[in-house]
N, CA, C and O of each residue as an XYZ file, in Angstrom:
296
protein
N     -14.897   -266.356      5.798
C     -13.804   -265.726      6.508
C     -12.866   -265.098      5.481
O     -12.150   -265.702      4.682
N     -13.015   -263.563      5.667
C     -11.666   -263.251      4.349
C     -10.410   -262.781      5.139
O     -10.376   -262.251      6.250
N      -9.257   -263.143      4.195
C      -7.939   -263.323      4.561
C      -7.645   -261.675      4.515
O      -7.983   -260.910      3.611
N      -7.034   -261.397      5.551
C      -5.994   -259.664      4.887
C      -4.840   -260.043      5.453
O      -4.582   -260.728      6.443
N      -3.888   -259.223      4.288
C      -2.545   -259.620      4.966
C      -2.007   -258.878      5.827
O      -2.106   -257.678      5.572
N      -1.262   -259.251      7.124
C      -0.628   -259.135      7.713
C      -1.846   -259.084      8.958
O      -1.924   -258.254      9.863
N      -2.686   -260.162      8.708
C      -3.821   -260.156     10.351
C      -3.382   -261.476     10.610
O      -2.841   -262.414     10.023
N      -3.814   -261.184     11.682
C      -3.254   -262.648     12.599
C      -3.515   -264.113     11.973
O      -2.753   -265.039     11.694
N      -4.865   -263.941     11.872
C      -5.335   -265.170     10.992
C      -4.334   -265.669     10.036
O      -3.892   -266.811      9.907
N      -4.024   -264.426      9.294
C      -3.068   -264.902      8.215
C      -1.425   -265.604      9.087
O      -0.678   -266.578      8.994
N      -1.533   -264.682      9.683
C       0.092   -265.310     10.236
C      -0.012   -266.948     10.878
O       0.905   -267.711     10.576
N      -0.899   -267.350     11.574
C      -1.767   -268.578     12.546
C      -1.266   -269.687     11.122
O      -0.424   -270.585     11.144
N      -2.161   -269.202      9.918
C      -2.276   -270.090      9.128
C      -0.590   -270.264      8.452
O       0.085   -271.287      8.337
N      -0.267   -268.850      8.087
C       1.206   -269.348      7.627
C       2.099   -270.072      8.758
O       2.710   -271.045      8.316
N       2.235   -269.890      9.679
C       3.046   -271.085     10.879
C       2.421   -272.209     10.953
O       2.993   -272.965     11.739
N       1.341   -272.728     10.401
C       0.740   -274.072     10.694
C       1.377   -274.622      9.411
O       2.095   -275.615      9.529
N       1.188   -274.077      8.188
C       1.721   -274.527      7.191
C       3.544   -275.001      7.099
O       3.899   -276.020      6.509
N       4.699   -273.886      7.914
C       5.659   -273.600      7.959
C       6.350   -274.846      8.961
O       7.453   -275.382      8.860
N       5.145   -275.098     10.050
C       5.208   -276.231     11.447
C       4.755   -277.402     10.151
O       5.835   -277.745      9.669
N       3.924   -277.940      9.608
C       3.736   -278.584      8.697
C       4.695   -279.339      7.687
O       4.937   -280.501      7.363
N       5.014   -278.360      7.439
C       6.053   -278.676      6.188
C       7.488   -279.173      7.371
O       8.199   -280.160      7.184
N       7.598   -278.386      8.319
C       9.103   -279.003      8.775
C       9.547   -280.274      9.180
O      10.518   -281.026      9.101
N       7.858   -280.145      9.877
C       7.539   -281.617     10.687
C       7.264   -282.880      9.561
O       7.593   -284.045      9.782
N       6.801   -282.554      8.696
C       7.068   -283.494      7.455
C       8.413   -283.938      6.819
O       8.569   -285.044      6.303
N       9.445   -282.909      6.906
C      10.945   -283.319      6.216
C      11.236   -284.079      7.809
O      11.420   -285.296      7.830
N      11.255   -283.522      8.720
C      12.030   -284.403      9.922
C      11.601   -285.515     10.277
O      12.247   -286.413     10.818
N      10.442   -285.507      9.976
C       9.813   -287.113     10.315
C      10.313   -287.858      9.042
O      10.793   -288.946      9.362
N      10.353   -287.626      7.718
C      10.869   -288.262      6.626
C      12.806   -288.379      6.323
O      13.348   -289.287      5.691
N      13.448   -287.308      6.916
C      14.576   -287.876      6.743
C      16.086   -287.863      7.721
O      17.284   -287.932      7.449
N      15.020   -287.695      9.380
C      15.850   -287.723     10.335
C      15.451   -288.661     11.601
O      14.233   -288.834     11.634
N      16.152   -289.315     12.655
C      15.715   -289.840     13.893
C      14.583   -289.473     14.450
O      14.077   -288.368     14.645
N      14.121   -290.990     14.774
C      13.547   -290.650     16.552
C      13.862   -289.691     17.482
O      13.041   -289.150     18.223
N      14.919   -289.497     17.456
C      15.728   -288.366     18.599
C      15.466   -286.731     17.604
O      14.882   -285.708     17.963
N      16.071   -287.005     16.467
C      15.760   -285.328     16.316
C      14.154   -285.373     16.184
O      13.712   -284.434     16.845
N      13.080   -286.129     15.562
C      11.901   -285.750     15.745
C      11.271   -285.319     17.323
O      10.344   -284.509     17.349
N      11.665   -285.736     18.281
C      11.388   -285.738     19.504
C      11.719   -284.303     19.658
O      10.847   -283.535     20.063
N      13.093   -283.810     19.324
C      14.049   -282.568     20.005
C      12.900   -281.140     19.039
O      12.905   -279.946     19.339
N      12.254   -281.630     18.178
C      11.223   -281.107     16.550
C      10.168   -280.950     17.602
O      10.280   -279.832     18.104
N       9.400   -281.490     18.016
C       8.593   -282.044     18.169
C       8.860   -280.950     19.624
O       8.333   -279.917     19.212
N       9.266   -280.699     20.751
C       9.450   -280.587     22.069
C       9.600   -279.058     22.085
O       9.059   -278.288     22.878
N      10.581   -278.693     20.885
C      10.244   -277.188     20.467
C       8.894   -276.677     19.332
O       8.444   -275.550     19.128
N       8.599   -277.699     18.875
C       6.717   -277.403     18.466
C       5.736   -276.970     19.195
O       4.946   -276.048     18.992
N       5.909   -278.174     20.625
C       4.561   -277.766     21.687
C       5.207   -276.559     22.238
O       4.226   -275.832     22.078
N       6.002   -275.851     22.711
C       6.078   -274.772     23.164
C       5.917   -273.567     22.105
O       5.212   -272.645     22.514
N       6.367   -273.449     21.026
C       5.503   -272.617     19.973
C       4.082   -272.240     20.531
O       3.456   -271.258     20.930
N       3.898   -273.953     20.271
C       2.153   -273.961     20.054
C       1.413   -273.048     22.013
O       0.565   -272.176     22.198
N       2.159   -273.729     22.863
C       1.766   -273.280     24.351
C       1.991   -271.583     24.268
O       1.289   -270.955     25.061
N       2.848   -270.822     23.438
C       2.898   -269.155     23.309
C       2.249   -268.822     22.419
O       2.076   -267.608     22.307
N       1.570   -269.800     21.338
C       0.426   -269.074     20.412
C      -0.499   -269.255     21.130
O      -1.058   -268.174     21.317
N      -1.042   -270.150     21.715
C      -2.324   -269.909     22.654
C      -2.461   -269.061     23.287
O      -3.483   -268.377     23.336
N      -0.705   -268.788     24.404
C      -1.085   -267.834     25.362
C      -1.310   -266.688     24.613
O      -2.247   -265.947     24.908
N      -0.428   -266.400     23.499
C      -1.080   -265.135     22.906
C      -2.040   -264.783     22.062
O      -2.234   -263.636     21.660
N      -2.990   -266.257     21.620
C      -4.469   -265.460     21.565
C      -5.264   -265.443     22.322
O      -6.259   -264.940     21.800
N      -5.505   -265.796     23.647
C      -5.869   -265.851     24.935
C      -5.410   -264.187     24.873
O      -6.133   -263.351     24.331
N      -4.506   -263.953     25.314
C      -3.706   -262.405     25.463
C      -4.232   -261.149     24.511
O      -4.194   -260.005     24.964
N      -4.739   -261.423     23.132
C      -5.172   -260.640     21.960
C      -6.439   -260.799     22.760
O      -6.562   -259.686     23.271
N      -7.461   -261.544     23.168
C      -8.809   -261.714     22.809
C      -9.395   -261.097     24.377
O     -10.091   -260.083     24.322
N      -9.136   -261.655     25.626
C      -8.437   -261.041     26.991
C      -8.550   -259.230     27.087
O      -9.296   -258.416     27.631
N      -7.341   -259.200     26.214
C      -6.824   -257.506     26.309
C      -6.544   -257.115     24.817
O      -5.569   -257.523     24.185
N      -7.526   -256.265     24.319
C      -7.748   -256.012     22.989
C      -6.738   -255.155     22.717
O      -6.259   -254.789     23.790
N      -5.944   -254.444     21.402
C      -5.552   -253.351     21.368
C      -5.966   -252.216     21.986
O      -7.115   -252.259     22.426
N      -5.167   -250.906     22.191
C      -6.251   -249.829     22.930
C      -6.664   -248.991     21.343
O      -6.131   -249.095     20.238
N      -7.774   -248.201     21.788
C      -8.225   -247.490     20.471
C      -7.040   -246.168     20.242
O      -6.327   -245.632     21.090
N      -7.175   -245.844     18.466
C      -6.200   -245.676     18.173
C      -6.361   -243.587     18.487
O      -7.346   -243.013     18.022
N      -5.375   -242.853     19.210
C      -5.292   -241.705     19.693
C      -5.919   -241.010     18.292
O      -5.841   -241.283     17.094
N      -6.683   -239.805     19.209
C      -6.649   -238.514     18.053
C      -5.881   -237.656     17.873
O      -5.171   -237.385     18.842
N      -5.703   -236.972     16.778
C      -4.735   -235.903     16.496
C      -4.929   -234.438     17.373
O      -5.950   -233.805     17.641
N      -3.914   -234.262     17.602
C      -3.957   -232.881     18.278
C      -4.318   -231.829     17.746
O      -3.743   -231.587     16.686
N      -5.101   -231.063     18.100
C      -5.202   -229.681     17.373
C      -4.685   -228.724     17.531
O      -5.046   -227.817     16.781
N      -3.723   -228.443     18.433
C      -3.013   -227.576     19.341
C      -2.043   -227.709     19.035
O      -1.632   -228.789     19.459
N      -1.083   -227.018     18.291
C       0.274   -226.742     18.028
C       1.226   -226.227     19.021
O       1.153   -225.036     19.325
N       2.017   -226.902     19.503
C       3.087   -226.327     20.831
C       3.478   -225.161     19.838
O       3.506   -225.252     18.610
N       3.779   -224.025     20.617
C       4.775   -222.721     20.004
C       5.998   -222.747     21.234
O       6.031   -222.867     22.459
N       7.107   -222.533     19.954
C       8.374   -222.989     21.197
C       9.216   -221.688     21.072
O      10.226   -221.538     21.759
């Protein structure tokens, strides 16, 4: 699988890392309660990245227009 930047893949993986790392400091130097409040705004992240690769894979980009050859004269 090769990486390019700025494809989705790449972005998927940088928020897992970014969800990773946060969820690691809050579980290490805050409550039960803020991990929960961490934690409650995680799964909904996670429930709009699904819906939107469901949404990418579903309904593809449209293909990209051709150039005009026809010059308006104004």
């Amino acid at each position: 699988m090769k990486l390019r930047p700025r494809s989705y893949t790449t972005y998927s993986l940088g928020c897992a890392v970014a969800w990773a790392v946060l969820l690691a400091v809050v579980a290490a130097r805050k409550g039960k309660r803020n991990m929960r409040n961490v934690l409650l705004v995680f799964y909904g992240w996670v429930i709009a990245w699904v819906s939107n690769t469901i949404a990418r894979t579903v309904y593809p980009p449209p293909r990209a227009r051709q150039p005009r050859t026809q010059h308006l004269e104004g």
